[in-house]
DRENTORKOL-3810 file (N, C-alpha, C; in nm, 4 decimals):
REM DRENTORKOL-3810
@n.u->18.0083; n.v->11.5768; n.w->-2.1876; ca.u->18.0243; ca.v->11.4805; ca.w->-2.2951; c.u->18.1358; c.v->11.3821; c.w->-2.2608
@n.u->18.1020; n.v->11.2668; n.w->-2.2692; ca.u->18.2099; ca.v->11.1758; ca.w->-2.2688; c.u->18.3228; c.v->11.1284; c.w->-2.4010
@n.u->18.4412; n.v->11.1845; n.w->-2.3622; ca.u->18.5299; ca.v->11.1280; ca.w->-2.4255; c.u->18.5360; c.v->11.0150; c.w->-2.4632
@n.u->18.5533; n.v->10.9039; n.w->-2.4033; ca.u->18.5552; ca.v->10.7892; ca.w->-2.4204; c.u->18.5575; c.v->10.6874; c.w->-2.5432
@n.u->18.4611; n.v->10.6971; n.w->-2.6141; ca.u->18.4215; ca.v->10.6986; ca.w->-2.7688; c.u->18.5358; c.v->10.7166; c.w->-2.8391
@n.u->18.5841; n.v->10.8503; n.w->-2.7994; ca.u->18.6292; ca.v->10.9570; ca.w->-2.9277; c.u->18.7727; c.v->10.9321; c.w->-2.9318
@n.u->18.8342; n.v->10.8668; n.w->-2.7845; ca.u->18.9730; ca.v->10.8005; ca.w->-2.7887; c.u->19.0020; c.v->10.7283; c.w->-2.8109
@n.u->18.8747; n.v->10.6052; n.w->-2.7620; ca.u->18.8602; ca.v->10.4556; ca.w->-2.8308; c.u->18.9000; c.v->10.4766; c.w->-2.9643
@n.u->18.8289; n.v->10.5189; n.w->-3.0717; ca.u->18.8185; ca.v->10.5242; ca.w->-3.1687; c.u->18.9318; c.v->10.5727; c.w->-3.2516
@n.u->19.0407; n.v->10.6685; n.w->-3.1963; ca.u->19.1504; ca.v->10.7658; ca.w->-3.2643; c.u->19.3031; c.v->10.6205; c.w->-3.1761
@n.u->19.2300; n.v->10.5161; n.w->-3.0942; ca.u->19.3658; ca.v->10.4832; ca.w->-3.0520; c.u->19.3360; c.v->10.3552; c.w->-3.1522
@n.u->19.2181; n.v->10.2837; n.w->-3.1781; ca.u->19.1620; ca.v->10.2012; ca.w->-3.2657; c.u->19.2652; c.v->10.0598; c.w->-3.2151
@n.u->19.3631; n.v->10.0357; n.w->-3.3095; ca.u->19.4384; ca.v->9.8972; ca.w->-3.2610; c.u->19.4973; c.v->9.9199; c.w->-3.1237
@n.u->19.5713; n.v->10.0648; n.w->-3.1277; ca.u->19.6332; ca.v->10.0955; ca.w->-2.9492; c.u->19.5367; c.v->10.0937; c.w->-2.8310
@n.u->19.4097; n.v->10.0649; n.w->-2.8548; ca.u->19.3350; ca.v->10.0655; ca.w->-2.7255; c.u->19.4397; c.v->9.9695; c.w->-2.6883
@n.u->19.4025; n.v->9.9884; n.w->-2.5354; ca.u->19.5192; ca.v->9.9040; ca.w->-2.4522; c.u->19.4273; c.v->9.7543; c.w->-2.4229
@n.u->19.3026; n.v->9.7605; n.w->-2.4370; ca.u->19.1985; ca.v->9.5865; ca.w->-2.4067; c.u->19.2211; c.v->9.5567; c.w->-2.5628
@n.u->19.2722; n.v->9.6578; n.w->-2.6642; ca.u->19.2622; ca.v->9.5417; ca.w->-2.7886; c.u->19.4198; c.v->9.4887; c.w->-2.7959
@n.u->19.4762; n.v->9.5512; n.w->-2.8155; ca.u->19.6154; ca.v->9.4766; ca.w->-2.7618; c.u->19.6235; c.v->9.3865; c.w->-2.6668
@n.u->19.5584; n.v->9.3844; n.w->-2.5416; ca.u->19.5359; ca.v->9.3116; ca.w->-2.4722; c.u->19.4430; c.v->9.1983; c.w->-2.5073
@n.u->19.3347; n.v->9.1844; n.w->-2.6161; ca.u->19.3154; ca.v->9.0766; ca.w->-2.6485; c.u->19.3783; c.v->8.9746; c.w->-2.7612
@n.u->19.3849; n.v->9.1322; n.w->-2.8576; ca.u->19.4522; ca.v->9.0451; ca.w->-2.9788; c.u->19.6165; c.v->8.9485; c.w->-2.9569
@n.u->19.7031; n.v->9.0185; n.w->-2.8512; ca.u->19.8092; ca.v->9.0407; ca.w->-2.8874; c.u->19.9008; c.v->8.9326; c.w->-2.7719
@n.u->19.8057; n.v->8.9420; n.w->-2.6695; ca.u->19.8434; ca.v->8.8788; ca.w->-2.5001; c.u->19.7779; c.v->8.7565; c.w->-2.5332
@n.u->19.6238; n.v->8.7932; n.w->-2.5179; ca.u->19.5222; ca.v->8.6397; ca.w->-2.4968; c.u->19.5578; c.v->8.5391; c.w->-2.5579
@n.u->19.5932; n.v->8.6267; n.w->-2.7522; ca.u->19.5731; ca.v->8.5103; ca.w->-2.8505; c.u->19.6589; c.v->8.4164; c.w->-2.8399
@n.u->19.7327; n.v->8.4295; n.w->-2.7291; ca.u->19.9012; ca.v->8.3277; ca.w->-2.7539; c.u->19.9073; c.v->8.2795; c.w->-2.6177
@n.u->19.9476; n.v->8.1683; n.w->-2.5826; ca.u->19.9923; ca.v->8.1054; ca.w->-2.4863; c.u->20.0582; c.v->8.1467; c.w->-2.3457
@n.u->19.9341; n.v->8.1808; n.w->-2.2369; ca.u->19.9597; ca.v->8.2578; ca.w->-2.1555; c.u->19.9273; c.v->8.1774; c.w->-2.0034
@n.u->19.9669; n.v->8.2607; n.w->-1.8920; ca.u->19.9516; ca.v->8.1979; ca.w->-1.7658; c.u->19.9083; c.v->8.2911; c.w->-1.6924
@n.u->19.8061; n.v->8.3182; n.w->-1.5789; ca.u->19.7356; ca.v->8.3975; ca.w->-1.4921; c.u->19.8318; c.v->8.4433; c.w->-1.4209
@n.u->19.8322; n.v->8.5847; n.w->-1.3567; ca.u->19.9232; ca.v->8.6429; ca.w->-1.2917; c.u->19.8107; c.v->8.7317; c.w->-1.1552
@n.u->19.8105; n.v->8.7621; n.w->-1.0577; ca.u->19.7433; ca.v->8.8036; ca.w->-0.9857; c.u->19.8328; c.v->8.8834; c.w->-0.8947
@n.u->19.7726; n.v->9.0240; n.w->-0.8902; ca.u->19.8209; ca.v->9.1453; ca.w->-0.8256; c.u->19.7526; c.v->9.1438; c.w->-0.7045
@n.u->19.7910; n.v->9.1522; n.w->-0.6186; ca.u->19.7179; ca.v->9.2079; ca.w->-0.4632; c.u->19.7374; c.v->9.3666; c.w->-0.4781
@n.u->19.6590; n.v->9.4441; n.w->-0.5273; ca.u->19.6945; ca.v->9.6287; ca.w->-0.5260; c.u->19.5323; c.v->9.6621; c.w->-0.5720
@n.u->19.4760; n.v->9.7760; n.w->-0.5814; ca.u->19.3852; ca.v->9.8374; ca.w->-0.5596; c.u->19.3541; c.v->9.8396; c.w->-0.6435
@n.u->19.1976; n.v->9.8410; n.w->-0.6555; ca.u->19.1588; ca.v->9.8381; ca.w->-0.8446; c.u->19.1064; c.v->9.9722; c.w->-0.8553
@n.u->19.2025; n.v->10.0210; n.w->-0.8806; ca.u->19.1937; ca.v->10.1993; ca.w->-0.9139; c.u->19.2933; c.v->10.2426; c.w->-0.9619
@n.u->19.3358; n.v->10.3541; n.w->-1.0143; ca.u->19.4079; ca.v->10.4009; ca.w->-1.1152; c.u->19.5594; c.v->10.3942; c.w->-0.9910
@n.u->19.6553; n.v->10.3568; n.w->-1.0094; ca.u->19.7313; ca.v->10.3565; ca.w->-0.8830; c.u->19.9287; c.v->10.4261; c.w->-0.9071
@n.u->19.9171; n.v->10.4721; n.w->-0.8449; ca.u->20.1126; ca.v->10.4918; ca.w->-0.9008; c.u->20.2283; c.v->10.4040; c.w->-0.8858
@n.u->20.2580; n.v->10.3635; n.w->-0.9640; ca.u->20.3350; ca.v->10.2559; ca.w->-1.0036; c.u->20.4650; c.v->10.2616; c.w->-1.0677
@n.u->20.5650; n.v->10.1913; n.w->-1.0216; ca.u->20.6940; ca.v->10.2403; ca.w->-1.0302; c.u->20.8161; c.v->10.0727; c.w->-1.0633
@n.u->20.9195; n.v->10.1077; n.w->-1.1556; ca.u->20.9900; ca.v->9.9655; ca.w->-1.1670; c.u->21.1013; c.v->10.0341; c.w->-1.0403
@n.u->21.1106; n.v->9.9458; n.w->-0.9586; ca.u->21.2408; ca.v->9.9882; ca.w->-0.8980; c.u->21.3803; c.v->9.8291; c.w->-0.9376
@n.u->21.4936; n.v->9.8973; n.w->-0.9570; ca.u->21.6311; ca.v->9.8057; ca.w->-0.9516; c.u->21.6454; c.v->9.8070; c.w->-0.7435
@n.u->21.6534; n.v->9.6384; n.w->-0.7046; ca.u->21.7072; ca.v->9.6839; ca.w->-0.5933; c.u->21.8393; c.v->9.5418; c.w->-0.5899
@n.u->21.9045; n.v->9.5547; n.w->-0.4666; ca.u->21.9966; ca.v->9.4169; ca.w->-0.4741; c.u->21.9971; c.v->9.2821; c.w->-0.4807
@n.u->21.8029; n.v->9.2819; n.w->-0.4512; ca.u->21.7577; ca.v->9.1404; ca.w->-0.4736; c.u->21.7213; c.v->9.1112; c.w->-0.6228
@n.u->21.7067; n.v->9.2036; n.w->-0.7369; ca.u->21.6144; ca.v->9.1966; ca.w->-0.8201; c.u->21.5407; c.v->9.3178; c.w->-0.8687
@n.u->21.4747; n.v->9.2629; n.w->-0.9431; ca.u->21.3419; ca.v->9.3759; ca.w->-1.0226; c.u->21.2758; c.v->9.3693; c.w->-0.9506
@n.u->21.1686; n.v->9.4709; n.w->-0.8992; ca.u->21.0608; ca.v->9.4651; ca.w->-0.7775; c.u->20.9315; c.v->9.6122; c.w->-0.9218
@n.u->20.8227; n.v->9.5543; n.w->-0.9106; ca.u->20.7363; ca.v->9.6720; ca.w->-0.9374; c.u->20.6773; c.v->9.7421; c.w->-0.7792
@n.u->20.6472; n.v->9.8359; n.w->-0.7492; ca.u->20.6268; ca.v->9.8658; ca.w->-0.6722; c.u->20.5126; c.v->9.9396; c.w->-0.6930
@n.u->20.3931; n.v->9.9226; n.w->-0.6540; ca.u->20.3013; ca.v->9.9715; ca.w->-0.6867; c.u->20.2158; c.v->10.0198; c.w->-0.5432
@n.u->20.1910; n.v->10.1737; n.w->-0.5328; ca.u->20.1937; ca.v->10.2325; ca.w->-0.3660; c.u->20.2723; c.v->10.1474; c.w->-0.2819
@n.u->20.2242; n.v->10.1149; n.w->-0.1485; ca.u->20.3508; ca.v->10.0348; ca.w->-0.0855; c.u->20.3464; c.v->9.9036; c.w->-0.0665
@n.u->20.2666; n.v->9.8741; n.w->-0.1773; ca.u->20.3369; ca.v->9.7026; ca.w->-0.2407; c.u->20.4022; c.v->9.6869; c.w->-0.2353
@n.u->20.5032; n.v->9.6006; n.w->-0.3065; ca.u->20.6089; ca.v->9.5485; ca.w->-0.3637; c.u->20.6105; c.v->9.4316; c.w->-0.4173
@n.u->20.6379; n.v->9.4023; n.w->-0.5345; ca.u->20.5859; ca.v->9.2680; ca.w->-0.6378; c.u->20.7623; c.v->9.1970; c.w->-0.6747
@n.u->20.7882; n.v->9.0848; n.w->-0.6773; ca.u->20.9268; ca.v->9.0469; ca.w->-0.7127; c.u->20.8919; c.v->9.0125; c.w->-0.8623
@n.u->20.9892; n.v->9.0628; n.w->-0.9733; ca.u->20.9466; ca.v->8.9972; ca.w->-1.0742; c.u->21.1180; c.v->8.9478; c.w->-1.1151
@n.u->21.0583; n.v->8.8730; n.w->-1.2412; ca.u->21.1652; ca.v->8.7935; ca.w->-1.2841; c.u->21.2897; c.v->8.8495; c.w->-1.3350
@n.u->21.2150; n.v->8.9244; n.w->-1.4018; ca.u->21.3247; ca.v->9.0761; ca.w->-1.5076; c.u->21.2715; c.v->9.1717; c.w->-1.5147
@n.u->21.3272; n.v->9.2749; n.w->-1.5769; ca.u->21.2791; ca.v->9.4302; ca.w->-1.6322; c.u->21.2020; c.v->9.3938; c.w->-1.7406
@n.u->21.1455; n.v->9.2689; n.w->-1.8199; ca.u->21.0261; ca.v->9.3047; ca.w->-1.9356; c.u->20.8921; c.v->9.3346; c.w->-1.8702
@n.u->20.9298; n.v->9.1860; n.w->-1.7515; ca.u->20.8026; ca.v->9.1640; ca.w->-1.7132; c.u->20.7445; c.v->9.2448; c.w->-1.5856
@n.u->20.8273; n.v->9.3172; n.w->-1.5354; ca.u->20.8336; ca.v->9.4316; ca.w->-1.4711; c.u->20.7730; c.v->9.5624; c.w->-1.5468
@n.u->20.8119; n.v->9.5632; n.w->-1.6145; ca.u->20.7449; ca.v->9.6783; ca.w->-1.7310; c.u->20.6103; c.v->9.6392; c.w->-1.7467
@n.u->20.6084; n.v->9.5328; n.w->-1.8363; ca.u->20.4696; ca.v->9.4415; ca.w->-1.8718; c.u->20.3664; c.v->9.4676; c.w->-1.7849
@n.u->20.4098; n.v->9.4345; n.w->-1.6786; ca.u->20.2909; ca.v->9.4229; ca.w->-1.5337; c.u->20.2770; c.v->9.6314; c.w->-1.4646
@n.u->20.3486; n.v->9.6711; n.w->-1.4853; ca.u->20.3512; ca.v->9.7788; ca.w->-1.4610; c.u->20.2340; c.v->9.8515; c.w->-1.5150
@n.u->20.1941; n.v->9.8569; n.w->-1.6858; ca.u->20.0768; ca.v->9.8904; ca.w->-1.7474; c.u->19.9413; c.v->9.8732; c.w->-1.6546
@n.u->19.9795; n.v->9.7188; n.w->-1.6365; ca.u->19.8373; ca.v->9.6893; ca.w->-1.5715; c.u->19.8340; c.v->9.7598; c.w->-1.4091
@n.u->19.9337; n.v->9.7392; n.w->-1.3291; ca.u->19.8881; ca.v->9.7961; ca.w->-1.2109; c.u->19.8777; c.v->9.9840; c.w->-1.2057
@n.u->19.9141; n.v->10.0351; n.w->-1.3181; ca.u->19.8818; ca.v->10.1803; ca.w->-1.3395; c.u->19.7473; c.v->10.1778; c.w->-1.3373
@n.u->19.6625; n.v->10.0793; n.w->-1.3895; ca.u->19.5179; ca.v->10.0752; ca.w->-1.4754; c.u->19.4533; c.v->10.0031; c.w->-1.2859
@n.u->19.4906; n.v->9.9543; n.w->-1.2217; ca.u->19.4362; ca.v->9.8704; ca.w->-1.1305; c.u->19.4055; c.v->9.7323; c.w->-1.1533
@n.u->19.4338; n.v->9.6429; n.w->-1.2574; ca.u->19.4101; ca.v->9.5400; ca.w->-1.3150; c.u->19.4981; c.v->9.4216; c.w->-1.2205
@n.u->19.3926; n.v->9.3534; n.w->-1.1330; ca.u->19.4536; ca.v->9.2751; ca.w->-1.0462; c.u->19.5041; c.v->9.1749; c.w->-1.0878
@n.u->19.4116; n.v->9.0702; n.w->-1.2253; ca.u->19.4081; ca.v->8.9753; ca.w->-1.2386; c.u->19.4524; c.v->9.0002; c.w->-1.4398
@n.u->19.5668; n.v->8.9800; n.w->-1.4317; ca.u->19.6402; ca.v->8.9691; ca.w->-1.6082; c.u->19.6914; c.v->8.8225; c.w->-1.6079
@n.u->19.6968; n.v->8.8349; n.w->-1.7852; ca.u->19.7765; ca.v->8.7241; ca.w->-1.8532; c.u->19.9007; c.v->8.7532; c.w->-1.8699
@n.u->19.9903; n.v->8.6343; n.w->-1.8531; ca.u->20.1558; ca.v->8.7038; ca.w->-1.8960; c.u->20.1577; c.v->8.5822; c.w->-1.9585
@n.u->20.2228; n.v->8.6503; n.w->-2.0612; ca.u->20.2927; ca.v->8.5663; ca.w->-2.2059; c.u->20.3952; c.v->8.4453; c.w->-2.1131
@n.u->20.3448; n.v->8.3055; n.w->-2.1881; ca.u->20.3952; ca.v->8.2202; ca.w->-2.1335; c.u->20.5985; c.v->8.2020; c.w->-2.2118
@n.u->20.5766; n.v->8.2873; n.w->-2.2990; ca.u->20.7235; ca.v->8.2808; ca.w->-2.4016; c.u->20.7814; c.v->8.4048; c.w->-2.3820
@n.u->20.8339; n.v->8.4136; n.w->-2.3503; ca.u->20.9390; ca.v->8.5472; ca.w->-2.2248; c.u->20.9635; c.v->8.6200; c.w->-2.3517
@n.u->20.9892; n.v->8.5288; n.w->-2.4778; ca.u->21.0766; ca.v->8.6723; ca.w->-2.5737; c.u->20.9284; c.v->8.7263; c.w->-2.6071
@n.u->20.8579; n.v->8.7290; n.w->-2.6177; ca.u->20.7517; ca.v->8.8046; ca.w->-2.6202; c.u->20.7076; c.v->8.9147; c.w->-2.5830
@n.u->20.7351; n.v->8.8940; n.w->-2.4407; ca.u->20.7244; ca.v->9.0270; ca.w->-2.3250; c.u->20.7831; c.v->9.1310; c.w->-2.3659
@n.u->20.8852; n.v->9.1648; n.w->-2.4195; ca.u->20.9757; ca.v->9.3416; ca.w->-2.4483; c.u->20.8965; c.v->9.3850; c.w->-2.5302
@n.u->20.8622; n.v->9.3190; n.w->-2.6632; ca.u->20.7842; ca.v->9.3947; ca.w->-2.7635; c.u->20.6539; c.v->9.4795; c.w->-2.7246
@n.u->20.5687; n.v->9.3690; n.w->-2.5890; ca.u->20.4220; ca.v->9.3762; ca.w->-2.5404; c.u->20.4267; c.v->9.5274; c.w->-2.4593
@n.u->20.5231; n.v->9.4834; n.w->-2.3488; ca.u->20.5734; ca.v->9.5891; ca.w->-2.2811; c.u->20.5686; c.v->9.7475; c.w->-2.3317
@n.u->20.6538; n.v->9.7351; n.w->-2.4626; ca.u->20.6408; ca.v->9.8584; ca.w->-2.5334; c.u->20.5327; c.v->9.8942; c.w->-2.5868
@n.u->20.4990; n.v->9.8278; n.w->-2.6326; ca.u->20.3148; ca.v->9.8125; ca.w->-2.7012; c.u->20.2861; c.v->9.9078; c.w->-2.6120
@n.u->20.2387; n.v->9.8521; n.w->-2.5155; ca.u->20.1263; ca.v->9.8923; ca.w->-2.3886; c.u->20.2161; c.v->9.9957; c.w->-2.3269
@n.u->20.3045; n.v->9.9871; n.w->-2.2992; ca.u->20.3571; ca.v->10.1564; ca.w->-2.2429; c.u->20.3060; c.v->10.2736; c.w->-2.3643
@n.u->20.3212; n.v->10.2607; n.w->-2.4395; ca.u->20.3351; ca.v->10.3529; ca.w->-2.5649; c.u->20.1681; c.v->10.3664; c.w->-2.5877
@n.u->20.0535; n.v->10.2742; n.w->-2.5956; ca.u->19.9561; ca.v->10.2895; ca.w->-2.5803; c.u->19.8712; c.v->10.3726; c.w->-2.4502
@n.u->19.9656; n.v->10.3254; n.w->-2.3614; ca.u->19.9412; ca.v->10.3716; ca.w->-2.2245; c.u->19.9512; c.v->10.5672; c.w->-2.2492
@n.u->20.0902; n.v->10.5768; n.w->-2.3130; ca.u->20.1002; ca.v->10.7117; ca.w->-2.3166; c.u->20.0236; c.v->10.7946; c.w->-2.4286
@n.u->19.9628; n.v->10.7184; n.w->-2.5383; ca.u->19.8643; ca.v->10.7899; ca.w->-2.6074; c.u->19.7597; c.v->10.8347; c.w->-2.5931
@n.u->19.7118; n.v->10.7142; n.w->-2.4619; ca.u->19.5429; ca.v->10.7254; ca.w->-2.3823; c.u->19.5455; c.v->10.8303; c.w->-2.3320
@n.u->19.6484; n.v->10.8865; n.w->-2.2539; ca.u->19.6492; ca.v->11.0081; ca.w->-2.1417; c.u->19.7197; c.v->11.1235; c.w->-2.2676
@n.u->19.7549; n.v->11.1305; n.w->-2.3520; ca.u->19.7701; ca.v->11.2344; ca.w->-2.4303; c.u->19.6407; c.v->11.2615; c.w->-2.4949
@n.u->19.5563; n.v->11.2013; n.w->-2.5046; ca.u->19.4420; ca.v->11.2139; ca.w->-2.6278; c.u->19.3103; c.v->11.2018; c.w->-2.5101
@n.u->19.3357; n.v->11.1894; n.w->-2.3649; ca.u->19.2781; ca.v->11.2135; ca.w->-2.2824; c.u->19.3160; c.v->11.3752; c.w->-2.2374
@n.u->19.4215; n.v->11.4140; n.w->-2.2504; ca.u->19.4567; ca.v->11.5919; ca.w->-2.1914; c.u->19.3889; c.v->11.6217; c.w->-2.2990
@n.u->19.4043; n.v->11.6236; n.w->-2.4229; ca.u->19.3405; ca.v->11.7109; ca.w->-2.5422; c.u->19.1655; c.v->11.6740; c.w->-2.5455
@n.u->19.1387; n.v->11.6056; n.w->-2.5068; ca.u->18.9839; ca.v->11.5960; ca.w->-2.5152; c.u->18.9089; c.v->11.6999; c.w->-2.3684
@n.u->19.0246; n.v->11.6873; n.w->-2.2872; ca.u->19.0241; ca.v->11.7577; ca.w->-2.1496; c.u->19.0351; c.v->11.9003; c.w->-2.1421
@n.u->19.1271; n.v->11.9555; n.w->-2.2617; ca.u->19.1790; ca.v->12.0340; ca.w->-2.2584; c.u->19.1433; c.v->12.2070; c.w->-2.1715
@n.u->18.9991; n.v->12.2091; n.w->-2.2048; ca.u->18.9059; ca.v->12.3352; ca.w->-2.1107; c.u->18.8511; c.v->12.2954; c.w->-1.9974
@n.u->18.8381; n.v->12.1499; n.w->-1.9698; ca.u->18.8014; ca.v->12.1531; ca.w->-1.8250; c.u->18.8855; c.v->12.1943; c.w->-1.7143
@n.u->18.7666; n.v->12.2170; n.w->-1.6053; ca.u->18.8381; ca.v->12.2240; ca.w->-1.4596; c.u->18.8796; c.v->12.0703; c.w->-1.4307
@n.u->18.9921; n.v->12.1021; n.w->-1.3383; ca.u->19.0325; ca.v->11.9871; ca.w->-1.3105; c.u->18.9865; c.v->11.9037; c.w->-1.2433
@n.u->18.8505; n.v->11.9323; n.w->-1.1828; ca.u->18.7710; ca.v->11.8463; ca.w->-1.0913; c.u->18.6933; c.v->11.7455; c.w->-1.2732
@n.u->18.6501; n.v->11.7733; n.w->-1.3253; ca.u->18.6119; ca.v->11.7324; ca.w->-1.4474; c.u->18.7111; c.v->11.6478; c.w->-1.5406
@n.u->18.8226; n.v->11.6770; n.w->-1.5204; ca.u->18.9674; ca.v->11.6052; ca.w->-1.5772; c.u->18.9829; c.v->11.4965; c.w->-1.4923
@n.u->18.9554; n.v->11.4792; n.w->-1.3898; ca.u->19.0113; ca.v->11.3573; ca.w->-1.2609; c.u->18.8970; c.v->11.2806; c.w->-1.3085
@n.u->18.7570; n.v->11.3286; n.w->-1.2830; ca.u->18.6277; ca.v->11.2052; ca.w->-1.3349; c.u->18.6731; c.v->11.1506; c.w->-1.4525
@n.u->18.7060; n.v->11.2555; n.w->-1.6040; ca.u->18.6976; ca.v->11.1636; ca.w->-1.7212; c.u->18.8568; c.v->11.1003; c.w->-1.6669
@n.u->18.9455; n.v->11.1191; n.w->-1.6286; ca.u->19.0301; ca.v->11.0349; ca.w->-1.5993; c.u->18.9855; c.v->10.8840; c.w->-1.5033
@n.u->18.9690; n.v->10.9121; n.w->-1.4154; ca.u->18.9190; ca.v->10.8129; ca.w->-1.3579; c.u->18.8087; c.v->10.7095; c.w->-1.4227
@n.u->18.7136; n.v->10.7622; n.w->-1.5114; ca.u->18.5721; ca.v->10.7338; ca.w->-1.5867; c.u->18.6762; c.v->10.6008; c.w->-1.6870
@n.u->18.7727; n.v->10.6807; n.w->-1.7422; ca.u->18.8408; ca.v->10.6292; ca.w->-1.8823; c.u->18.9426; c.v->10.5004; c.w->-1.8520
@n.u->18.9847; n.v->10.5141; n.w->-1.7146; ca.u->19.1150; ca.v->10.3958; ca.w->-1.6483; c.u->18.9984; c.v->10.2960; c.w->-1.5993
@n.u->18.8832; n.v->10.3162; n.w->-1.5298; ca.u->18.7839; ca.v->10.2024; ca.w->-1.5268; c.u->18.7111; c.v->10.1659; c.w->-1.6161
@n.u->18.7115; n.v->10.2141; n.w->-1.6847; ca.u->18.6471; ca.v->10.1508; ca.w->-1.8214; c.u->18.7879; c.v->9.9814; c.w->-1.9273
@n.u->18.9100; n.v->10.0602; n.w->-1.9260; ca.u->18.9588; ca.v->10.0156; ca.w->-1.9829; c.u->19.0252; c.v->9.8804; c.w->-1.8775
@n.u->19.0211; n.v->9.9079; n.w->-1.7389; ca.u->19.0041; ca.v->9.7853; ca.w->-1.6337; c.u->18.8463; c.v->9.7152; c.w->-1.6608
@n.u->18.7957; n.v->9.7560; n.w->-1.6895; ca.u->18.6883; ca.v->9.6464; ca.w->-1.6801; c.u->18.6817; c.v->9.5754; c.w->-1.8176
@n.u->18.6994; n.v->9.6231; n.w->-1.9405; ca.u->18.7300; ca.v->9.5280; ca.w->-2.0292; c.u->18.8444; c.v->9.4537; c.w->-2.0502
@n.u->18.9145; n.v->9.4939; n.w->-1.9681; ca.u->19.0679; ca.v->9.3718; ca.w->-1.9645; c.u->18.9936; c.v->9.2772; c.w->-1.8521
@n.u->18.9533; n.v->9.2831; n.w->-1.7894; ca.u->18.8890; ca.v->9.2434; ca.w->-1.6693; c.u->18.7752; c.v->9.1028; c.w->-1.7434
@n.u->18.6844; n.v->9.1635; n.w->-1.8343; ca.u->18.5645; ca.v->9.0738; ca.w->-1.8751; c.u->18.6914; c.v->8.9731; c.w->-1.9824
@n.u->18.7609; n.v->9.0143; n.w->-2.0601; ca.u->18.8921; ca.v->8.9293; ca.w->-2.1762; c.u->18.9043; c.v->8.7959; c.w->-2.0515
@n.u->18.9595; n.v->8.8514; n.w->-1.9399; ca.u->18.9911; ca.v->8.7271; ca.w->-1.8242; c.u->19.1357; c.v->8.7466; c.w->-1.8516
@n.u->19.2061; n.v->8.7129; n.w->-1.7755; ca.u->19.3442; ca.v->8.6393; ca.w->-1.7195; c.u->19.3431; c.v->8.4691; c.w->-1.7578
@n.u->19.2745; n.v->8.3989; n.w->-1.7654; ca.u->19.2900; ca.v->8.2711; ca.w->-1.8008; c.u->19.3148; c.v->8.2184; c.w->-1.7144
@n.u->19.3533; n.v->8.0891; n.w->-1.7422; ca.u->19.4239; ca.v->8.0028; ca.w->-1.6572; c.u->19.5329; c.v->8.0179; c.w->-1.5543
@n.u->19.5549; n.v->7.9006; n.w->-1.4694; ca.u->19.6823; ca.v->7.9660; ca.w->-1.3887; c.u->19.8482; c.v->7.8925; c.w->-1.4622
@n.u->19.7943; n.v->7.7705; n.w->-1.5040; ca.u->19.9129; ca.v->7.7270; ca.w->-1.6107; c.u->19.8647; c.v->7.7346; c.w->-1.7364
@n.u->19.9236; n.v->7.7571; n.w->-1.8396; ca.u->19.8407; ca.v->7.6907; ca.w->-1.9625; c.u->19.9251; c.v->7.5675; c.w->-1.9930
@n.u->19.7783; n.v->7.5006; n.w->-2.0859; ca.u->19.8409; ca.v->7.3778; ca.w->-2.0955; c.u->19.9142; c.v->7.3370; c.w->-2.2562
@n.u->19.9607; n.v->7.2240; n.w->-2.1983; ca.u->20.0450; ca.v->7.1742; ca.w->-2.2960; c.u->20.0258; c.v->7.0459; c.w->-2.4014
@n.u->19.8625; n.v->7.0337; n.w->-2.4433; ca.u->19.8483; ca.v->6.9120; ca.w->-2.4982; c.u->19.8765; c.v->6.9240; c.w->-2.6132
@n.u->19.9515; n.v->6.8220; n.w->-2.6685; ca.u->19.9770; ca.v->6.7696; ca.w->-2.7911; c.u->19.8892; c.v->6.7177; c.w->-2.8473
@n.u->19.8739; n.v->6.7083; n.w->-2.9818; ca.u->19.8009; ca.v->6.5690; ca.w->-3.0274; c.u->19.8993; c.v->6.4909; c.w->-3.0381
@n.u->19.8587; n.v->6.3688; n.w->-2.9903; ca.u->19.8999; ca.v->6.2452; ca.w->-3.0317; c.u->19.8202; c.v->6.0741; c.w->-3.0981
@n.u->19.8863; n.v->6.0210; n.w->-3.0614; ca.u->19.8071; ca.v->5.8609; ca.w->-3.1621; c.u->19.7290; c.v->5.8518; c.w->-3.0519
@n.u->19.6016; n.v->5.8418; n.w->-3.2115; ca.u->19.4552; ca.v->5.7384; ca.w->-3.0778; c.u->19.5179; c.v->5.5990; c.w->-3.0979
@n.u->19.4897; n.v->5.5132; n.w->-2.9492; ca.u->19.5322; ca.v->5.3851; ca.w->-3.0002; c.u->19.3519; c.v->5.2814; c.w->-3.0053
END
């Protein structure tokens, strides 16, 4: 039986693609593109002397700060090459937490749906459940690579 459904449904606003649409898309964002594996991957913020670096297997990504380090971290756990990042920086800490905290409900309410399988059966619905939720962040899109900035102004 597939879980899937049954977590969707108990995480309801915390799915991590509805946050990701409602919460990222709806607001003024710019394309971000990961070079890392589109598979469930281990992913890590490291502090080094240059900066914030995510490090995702033996990547290494430079980011600006620790939000957006965090921020992007969600997605390269999930394999999500191609995200939106909030074009308004104070934005990012709140999102960050969002999606970490969502992140950690999926895999809690993924062990309990798991709970009697063998672990060869735990890795599929694991794996089954992180591509699923990459491919609907995936179909949302990343957007643009700037967003834009038109005003209205006078027709003349």
């Amino acid at each position: 039986m597939d879980p899937t459904p049954e977590i969707r449904e108990k995480l309801a606003g915390e799915w991590i693609p509805a946050i990701y649409r409602d919460k990222v898309r709806s607001q003024r964002t710019r394309s971000y593109r990961m070079e890392i594996p589109e598979k469930e991957n281990r992913a890590d913020v490291q502090h080094t002397l240059l900066g914030v670096e995510l490090k995702v297997g033996k990547i290494r990504l430079a980011c600006p700060d620790l939000s957006t380090a965090r921020f992007l971290l969600v997605f390269a756990r999930i394999g999500c090459r191609d995200v939106a990042l909030p074009y308004d920086i104070t934005k990012i800490p709140a999102l960050a937490d969002e999606l970490e905290s969502a992140w950690q409900k999926t895999l809690l309410y993924l062990e309990g749906s798991a709970a009697e399988k063998s672990p060869q059966v735990k890795g599929k619905m694991r794996s089954g459940l992180v591509r699923l939720i990459r491919n609907e962040i995936s179909e949302i899109g990343a957007g643009e690579m700037m967003p834009s900035f038109d005003k209205p102004g006078k027709v003349h």
